[in-house]
N, C-alpha and C positions, 0 to 999 in steps of 0.2 A: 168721313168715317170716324164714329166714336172708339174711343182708346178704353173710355173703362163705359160701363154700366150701371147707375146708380140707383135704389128702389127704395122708397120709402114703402113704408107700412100698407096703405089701404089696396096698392094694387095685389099685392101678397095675399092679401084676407081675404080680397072678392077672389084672386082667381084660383083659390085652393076650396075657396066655398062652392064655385060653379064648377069645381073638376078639371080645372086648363091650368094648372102652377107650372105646370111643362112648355104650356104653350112661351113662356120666356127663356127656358133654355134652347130651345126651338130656335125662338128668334136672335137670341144673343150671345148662346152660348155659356158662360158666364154675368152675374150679378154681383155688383155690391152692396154691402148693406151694411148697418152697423150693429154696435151689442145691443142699442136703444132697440132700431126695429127687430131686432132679432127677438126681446124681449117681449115690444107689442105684438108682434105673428103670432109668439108664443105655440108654435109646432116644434116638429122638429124640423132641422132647417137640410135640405138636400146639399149634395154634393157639391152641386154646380152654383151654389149662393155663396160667396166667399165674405164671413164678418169681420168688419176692419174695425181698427182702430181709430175713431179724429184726432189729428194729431192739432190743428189748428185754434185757435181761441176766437175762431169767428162764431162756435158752436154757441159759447156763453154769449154774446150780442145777441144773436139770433134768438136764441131759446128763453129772453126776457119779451116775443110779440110774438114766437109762433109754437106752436106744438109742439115737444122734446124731438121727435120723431122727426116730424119736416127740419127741424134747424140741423140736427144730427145728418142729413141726408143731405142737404143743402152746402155742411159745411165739407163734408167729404168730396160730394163731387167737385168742392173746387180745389183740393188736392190733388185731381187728375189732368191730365192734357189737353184732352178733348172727350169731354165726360156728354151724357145722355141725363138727364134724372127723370125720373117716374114718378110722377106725382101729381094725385089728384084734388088736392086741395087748394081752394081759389086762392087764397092766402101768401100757400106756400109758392106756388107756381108763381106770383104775382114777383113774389121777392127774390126768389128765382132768378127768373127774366132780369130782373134788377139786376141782378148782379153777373149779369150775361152768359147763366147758365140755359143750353137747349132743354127744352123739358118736353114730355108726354106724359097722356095720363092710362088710363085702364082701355079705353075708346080708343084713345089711340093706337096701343098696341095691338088690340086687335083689327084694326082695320091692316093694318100694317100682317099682320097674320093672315088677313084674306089674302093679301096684293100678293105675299109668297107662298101660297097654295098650301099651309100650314092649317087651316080648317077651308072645311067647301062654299060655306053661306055665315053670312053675317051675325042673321035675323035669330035664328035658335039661339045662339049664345045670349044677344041680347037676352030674350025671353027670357033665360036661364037668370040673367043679371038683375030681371025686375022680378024676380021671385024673394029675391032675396032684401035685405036693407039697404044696398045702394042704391044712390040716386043720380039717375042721368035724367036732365029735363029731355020732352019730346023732342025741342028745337034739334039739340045735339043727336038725337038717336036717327030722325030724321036727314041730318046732313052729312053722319057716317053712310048710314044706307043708300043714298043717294051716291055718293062717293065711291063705294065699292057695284054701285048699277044693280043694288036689290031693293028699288023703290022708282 
């Protein structure tokens, strides 16, 4: 069971572009985020997204190879217990991992949204998702649908 929730930027941006920014309080209740991504969202930020402070200097390391954003998000969730982060960036996710944080990306949450009955079908959303500038190779769109038994 995670203790906090941590979201970087691009899942924020795709799922307020397709109409699902809910579908993560849905699933988790609570977010955290920082003033950085709060800054790249650039919405206004809902109730349920709480913007924290990094209080660690892992931020400045990080943010000399990754994206303000990823390092910002990276570095918060390891101020947590047993943190989640969100994040779709090969990069970020990679350093992530490194540093023994669980990670998901945009795909993953909602597949994770199908398994709790929180949308009906995979496959529209996807659609919804390549209308827009993200990018999921087929491989992956292919292995969620498969996953959730809509392929």
């Amino acid at each position: 069971m995670h203790t906090a929730i941590v979201s970087d930027t691009s899942c924020l941006i795709l799922f307020s572009k397709i109409g699902e920014l809910d579908l993560l309080r849905k699933l988790y209740g609570k977010i955290y985020i920082t003033k950085i991504v709060c800054s790249e969202f650039g919405e206004d930020i809902p109730d349920w997204i709480e913007v924290s402070t990094v209080a660690s200097g892992i931020y400045e390391h990080l943010s000399g190879y990754l994206d303000e954003g990823e390092a910002s998000s990276i570095a918060l969730a390891l101020e947590f217990e047993s943190p989640l982060l969100i994040m779709d960036e090969i990069k970020g996710r990679r350093a992530a991992r490194d540093m023994g944080l669980p990670v998901t990306g945009s795909l993953g949450l909602l597949i994770a949204a199908k398994e709790k009955g929180h949308i009906k079908q995979l496959k529209p959303v996807i659609e919804k998702i390549q209308k827009t500038n993200f990018r999921i190779s087929k491989i992956l769109i292919d292995h969620a649908l498969k996953r959730v038994k809509e392929l």
